[in-house]
C-alpha positions as a LaTeX table, in Angstrom:
\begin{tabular}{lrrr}
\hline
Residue & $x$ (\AA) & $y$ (\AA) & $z$ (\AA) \\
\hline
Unk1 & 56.33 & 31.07 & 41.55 \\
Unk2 & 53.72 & 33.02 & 39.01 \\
Unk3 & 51.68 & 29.83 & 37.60 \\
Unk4 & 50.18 & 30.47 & 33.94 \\
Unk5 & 47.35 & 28.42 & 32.55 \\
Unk6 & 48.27 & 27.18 & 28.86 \\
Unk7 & 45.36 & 27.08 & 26.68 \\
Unk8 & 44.84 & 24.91 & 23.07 \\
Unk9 & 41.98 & 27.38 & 21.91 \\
Unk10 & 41.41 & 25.04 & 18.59 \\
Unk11 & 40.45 & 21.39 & 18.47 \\
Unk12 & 40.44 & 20.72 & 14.70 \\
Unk13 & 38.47 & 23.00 & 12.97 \\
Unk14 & 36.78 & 24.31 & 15.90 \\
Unk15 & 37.27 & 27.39 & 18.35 \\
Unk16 & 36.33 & 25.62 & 22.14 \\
Unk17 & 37.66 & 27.80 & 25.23 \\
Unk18 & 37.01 & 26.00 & 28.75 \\
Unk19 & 35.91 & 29.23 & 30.39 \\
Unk20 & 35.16 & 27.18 & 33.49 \\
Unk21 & 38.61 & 25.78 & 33.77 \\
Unk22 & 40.43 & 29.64 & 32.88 \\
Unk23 & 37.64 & 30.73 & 36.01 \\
Unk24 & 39.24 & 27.53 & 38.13 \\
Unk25 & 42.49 & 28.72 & 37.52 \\
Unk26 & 41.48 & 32.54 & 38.83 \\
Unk27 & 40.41 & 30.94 & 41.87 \\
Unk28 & 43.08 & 29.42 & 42.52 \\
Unk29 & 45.53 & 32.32 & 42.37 \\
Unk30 & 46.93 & 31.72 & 38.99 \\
Unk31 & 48.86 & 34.50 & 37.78 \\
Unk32 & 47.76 & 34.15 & 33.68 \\
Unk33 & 46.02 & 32.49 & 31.20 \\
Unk34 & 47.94 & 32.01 & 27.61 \\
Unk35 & 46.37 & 31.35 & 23.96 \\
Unk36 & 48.86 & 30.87 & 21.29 \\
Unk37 & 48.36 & 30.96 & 17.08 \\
Unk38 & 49.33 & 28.98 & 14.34 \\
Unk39 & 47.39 & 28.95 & 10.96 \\
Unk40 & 43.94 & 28.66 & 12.24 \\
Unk41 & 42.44 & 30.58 & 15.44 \\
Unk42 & 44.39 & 33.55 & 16.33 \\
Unk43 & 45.56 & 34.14 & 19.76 \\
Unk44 & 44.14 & 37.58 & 20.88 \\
Unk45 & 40.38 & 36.99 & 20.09 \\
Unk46 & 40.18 & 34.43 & 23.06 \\
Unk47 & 41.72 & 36.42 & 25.05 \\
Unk48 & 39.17 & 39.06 & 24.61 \\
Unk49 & 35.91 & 36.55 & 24.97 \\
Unk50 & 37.79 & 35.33 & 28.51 \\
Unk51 & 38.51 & 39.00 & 29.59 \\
Unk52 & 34.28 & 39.35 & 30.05 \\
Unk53 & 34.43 & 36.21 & 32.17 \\
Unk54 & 37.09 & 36.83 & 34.51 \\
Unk55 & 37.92 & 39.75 & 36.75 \\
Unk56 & 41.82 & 39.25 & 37.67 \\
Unk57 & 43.75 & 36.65 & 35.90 \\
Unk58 & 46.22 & 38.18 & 33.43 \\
Unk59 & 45.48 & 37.65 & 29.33 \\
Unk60 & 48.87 & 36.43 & 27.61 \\
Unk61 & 49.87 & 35.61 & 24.43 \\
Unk62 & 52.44 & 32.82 & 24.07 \\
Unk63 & 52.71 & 33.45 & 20.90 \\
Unk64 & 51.46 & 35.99 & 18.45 \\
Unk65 & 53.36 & 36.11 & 15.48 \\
Unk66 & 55.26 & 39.17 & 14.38 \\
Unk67 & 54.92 & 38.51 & 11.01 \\
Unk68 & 50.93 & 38.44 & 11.07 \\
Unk69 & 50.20 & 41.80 & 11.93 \\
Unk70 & 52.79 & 45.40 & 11.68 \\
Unk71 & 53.62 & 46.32 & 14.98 \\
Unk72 & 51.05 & 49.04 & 14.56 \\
Unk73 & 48.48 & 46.90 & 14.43 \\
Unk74 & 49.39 & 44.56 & 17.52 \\
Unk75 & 49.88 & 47.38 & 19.76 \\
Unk76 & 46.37 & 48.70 & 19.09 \\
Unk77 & 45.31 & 45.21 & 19.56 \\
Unk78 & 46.61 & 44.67 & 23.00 \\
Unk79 & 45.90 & 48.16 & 24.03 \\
Unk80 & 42.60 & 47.52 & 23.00 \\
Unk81 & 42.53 & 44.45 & 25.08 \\
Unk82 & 43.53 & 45.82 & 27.99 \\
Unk83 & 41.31 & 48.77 & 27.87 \\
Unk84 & 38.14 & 46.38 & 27.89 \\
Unk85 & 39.84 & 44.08 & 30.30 \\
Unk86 & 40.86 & 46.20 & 32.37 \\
Unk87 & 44.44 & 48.00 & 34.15 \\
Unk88 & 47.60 & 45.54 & 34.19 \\
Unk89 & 45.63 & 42.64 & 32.92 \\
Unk90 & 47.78 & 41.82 & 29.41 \\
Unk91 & 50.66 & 40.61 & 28.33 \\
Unk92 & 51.94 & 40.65 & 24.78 \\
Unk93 & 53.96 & 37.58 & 24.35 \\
Unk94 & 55.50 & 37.87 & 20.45 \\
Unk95 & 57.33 & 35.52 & 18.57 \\
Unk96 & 58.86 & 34.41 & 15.47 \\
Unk97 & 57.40 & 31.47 & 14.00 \\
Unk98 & 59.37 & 30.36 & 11.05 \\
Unk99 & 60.08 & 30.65 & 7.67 \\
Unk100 & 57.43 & 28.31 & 6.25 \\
Unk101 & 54.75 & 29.78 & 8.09 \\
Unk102 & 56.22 & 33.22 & 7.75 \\
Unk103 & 56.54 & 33.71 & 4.04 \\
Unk104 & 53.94 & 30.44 & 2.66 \\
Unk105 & 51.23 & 31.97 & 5.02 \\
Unk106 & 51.49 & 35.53 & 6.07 \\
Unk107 & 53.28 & 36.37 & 2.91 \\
Unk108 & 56.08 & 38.15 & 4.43 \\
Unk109 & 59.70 & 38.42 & 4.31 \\
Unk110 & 61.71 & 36.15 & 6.77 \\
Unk111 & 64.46 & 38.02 & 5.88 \\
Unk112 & 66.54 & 39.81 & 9.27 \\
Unk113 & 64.79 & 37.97 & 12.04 \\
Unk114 & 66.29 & 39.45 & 14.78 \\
Unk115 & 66.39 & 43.13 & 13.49 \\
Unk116 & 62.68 & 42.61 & 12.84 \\
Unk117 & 61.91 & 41.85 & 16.08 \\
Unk118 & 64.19 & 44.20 & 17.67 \\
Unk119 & 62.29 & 47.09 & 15.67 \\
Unk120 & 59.12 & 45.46 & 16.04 \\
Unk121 & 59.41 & 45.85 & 19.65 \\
Unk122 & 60.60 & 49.37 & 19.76 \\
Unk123 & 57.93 & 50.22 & 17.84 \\
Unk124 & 54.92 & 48.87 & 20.27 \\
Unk125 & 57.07 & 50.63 & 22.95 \\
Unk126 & 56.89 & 53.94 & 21.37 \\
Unk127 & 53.01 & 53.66 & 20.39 \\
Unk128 & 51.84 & 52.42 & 24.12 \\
Unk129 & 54.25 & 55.44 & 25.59 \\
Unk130 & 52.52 & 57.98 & 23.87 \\
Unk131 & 55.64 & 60.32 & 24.22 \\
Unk132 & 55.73 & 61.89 & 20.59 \\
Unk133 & 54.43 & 60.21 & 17.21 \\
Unk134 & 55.60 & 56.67 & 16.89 \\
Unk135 & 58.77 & 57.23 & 14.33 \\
Unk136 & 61.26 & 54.27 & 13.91 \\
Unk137 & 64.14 & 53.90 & 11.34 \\
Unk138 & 65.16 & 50.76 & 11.68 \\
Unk139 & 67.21 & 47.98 & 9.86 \\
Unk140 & 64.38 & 46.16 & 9.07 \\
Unk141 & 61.19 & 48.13 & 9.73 \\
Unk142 & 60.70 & 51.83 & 9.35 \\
Unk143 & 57.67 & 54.15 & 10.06 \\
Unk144 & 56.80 & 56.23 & 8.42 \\
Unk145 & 57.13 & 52.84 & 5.67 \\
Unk146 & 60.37 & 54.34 & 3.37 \\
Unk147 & 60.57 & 51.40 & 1.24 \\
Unk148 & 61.21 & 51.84 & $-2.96$ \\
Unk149 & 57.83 & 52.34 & $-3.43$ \\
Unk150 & 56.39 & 54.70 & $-0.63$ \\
Unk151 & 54.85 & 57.72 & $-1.43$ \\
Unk152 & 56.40 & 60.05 & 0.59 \\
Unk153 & 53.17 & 60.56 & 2.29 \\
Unk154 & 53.61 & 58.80 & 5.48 \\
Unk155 & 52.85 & 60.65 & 8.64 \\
Unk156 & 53.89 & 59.53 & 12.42 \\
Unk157 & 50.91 & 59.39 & 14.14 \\
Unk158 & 50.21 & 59.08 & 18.09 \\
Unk159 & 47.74 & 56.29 & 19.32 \\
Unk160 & 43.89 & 58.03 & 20.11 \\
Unk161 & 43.91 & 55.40 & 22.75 \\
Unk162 & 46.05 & 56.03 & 26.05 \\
Unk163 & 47.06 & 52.68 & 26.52 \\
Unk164 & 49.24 & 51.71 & 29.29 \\
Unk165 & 52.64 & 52.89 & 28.44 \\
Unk166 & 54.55 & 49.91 & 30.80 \\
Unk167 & 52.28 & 47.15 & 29.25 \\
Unk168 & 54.57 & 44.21 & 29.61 \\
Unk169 & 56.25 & 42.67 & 25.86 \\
Unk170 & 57.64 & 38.98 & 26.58 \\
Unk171 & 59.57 & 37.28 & 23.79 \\
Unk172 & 59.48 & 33.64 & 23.33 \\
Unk173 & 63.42 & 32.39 & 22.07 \\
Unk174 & 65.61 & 29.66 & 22.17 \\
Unk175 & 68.58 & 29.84 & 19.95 \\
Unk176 & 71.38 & 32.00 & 21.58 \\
Unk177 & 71.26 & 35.75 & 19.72 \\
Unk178 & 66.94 & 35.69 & 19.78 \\
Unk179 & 67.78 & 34.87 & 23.61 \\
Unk180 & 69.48 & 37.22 & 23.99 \\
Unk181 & 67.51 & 39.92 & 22.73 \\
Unk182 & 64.45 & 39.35 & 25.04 \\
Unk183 & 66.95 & 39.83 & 28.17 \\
Unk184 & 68.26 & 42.98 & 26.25 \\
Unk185 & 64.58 & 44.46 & 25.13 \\
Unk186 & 62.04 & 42.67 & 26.46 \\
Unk187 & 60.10 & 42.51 & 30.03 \\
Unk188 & 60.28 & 38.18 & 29.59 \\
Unk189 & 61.52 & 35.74 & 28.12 \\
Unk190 & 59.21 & 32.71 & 27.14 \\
Unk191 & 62.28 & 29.62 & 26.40 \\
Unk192 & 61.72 & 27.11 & 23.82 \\
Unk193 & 63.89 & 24.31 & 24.83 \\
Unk194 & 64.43 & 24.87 & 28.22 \\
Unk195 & 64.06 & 22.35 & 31.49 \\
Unk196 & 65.75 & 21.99 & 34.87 \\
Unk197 & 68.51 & 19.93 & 33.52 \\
Unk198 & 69.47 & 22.76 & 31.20 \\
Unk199 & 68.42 & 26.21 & 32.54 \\
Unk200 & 71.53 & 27.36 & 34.12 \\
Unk201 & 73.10 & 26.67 & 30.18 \\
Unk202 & 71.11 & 29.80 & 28.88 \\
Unk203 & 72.54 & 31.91 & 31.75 \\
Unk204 & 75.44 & 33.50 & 30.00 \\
Unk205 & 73.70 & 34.43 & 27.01 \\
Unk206 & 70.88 & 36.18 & 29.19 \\
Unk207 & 73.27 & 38.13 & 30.90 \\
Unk208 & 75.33 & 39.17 & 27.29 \\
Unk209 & 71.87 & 40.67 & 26.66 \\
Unk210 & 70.88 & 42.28 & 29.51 \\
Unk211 & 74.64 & 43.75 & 29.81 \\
Unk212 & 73.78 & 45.30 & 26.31 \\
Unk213 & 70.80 & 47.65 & 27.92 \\
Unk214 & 72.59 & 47.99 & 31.33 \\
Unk215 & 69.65 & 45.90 & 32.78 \\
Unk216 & 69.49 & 43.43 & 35.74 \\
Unk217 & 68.32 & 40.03 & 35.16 \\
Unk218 & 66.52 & 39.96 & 38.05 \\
Unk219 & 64.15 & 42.66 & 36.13 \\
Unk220 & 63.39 & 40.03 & 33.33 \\
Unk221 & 60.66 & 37.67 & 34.01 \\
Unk222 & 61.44 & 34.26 & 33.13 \\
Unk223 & 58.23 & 32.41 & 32.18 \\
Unk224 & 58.63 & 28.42 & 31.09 \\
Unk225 & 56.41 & 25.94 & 30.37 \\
Unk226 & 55.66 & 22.45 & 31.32 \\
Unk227 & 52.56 & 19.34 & 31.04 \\
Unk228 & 51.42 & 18.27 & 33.53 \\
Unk229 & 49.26 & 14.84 & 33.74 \\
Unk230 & 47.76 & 13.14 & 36.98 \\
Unk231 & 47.70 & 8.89 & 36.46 \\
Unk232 & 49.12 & 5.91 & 37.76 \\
Unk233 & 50.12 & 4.97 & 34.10 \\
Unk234 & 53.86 & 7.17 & 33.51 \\
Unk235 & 54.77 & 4.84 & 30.65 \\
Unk236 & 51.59 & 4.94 & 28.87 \\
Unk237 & 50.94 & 8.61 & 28.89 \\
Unk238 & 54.39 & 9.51 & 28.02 \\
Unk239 & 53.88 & 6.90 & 24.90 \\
Unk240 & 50.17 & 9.13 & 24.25 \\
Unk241 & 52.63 & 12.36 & 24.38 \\
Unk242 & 55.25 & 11.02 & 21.66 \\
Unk243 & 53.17 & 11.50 & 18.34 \\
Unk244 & 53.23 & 15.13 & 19.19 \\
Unk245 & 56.66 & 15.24 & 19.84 \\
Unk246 & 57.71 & 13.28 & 16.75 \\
Unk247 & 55.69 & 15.87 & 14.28 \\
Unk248 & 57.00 & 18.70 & 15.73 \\
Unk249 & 60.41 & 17.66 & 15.56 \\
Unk250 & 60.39 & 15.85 & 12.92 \\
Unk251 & 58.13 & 17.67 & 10.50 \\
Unk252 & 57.08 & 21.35 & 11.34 \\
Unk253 & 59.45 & 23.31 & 9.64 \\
Unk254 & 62.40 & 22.33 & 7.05 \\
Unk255 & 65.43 & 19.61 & 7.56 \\
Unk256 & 67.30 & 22.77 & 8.19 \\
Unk257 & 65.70 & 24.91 & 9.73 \\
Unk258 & 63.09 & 23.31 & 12.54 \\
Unk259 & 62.92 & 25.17 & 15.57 \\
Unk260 & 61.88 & 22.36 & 17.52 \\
Unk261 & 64.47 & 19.96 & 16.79 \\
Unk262 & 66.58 & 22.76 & 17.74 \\
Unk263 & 65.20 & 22.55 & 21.19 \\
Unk264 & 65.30 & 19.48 & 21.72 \\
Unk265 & 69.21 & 19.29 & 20.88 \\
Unk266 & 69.60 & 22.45 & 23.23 \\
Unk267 & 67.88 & 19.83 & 25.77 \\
Unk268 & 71.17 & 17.27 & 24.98 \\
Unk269 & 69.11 & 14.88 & 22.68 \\
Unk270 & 70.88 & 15.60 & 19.45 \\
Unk271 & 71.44 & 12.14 & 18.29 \\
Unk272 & 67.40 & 11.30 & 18.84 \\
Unk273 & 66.38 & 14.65 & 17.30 \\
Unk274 & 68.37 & 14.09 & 13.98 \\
Unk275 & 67.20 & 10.40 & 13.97 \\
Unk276 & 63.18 & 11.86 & 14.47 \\
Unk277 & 63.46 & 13.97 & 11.92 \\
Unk278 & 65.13 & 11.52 & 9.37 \\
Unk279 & 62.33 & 9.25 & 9.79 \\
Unk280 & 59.52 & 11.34 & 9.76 \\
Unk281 & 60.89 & 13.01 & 6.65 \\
Unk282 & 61.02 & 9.55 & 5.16 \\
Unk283 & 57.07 & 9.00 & 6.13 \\
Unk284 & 58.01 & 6.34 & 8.99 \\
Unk285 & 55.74 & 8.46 & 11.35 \\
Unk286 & 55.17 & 5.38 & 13.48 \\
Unk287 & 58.69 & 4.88 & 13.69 \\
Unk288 & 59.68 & 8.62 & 14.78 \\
Unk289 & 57.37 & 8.44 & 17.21 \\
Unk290 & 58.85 & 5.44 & 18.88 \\
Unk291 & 62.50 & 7.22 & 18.15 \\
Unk292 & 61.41 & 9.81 & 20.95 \\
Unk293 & 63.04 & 9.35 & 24.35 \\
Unk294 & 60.93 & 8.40 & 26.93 \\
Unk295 & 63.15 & 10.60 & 29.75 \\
Unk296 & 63.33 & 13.46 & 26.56 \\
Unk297 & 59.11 & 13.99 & 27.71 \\
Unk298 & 59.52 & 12.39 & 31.35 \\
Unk299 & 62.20 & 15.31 & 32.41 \\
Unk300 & 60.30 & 18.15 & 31.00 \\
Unk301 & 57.27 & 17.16 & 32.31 \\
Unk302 & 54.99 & 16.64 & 35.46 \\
Unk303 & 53.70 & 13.36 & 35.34 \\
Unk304 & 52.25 & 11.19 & 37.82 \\
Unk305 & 50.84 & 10.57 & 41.31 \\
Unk306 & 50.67 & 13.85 & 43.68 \\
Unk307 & 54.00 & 12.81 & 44.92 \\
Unk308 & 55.81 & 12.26 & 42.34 \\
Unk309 & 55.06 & 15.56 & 40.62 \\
Unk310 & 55.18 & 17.57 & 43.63 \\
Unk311 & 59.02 & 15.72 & 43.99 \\
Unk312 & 59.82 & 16.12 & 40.02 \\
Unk313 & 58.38 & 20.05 & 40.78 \\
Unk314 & 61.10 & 21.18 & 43.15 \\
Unk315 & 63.99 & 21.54 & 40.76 \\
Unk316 & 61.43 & 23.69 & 38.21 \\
Unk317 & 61.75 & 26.06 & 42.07 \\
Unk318 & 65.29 & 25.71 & 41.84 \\
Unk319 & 66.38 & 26.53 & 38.14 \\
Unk320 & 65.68 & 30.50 & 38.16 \\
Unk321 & 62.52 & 30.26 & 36.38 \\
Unk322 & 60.08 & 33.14 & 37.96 \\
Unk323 & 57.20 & 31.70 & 36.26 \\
Unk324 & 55.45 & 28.18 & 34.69 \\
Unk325 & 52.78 & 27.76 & 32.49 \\
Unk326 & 50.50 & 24.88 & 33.06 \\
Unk327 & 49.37 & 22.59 & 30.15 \\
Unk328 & 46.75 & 20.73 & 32.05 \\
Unk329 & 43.50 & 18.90 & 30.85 \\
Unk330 & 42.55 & 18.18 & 34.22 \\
Unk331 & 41.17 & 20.48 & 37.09 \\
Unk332 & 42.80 & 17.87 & 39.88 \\
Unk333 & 46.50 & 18.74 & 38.25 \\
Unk334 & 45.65 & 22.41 & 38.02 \\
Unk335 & 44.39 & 22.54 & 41.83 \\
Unk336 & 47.61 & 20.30 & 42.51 \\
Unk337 & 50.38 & 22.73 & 40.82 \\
Unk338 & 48.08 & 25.71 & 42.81 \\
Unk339 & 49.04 & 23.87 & 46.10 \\
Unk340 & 52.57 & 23.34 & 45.07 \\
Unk341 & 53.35 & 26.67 & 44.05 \\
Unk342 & 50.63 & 28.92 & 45.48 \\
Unk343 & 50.43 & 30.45 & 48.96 \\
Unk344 & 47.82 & 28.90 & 50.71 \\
Unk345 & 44.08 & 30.36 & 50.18 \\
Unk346 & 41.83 & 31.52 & 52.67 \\
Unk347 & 39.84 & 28.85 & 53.39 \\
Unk348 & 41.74 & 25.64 & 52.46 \\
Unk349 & 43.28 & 23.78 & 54.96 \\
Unk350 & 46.93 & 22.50 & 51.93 \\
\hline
\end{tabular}
């Protein structure tokens, strides 16, 4: 299995990489390292700092946001990346976001999610290929732009950079048609909502995508995530992880329209996900925190003594995940998942 290194590249108002751990992890043979963006630090300009202090590990996104940049723009961006980090080294990981962040942040139209991302995709594809200039009429980006307002001077252009025309797009999804879509367009799929318990549940819609392009699924890289904590104290660090859980799905986004509760009903915890929400809503923080499951974060997580996550671990090598990112804050869990799901490196005697 291709082990990924989550990183939190912001702690409050601060930017803090730990370079030493990324350098740990490219020791041990992980595959990737992965920043992500919200409304703060952005997610590429890490990766560009760690590409002068590795030599190997791959530089992934998980996510940027569609909406922050035209597609233009992120292609040059991870072109540009790899081209100072060197051949086969990136991965653009793009998502959605939401509507609150989307339109009170960026500014931009939520409006056509899918379609947006479908074009937005097509687009990169056509500016790293390099095979004419990037045109695109699509349903809800064009380029040349052909809105009301254009000029009529718009010209397709072709990148001055040669990027790599196969650099790899991965699309993070969870609800059924944006699922779909990454097995129909994309290289991977990053899930939201997704465990061992419920993996084999996205299968049909992954394959009603992939049968849309003619594709295999076996060409799609499946890349999921997962925590994982070293202690002799399960109950109390599952109680430290709840807070998080409880703003999430209680708070970050609208009653209607929150991602993450959505994931966490895909996960079969419908009735605790509406009840979270309700009372974080209603400011009882405390009391949405203690309204999250303790199995909900115990099942979807590695959490433990060496045993019991290396037990817990095997159905994560069972589900048809091909990859797992690591959210670790120790080096002892990081060097545990590398003997787990590593081959064995010259030199150590796991």
């Amino acid at each position: 299995m291709l082990l990924g290194l989550a990183l939190d590249a912001w702690s409050g108002a601060d930017v803090k990489l730990p370079v030493a751990r990324v350098q740990l992890a490219e020791r041990l043979g992980y595959d990737s390292v992965w920043t992500a963006e919200a409304y703060g630090a952005d997610a590429l300009t890490p990766l560009a700092y760690l590409a002068a202090s590795t030599s190997r590990i791959k530089l992934a996104t998980g996510v940027v946001q569609i909406s922050a940049r035209t597609p233009a723009a992120t292609a040059m961006a991870f072109a540009t990346l790899e081209a100072l980090a060197g051949p086969g080294r990136v991965i653009a990981g793009l998502g959605l976001s939401g509507p609150q962040i989307v339109e009170g942040w960026y500014g931009q139209p939520w409006a056509k999610p899918i379609a947006r991302t479908r074009d937005y995709v097509a687009i990169m594809r056509k500016i790293f290929r390099r095979e004419a200039p990037a045109a695109h009429e699509g349903r809800a980006i064009s380029l040349p732009y052909a809105g009301p307002d254009a000029t009529g001077l718009g010209k397709p252009l072709r990148s001055i950079l040669h990027p790599n025309p196969a650099l790899p797009i991965y699309l993070a999804a969870g609800g059924p048609a944006n699922v779909a879509l990454a097995a129909e367009v994309a290289d991977g799929w990053i899930p939201m909502g997704l465990s061992p318990a419920n993996a084999s549940g996205f299968r049909a819609t992954l394959e009603k995508g992939a049968a849309r392009s003619g594709r295999s699924l076996d060409t799609l890289v499946i890349h999921a995530s997962t925590t994982v904590h070293l202690t002799d104290d399960v109950s109390g660090t599952i109680a430290a992880m709840k807070p998080r859980v409880a703003l999430y799905v209680g708070g970050m986004g609208a009653r209607d329209h929150n991602f993450h509760k959505d994931a966490m009903v895909r996960r079969g915890y419908a009735e605790a996900a509406e009840q979270i929400q309700k009372l974080f809503l209603a400011g009882r923080r405390d009391d949405a925190t203690n309204a999250v499951p303790d199995e909900y974060i115990d099942e979807g997580a590695l959490l433990g003594s060496p045993d019991r996550i290396a037990k817990r671990f095997v159905p994560w090598t069972e589900c048809g995940v091909t990859g797992l990112t690591i959210h670790a804050d120790q080096d002892e869990a990081i060097e545990l998942m590398a003997d787990l799901a590593l081959p064995p490196r010259q030199g150590s005697t796991t």
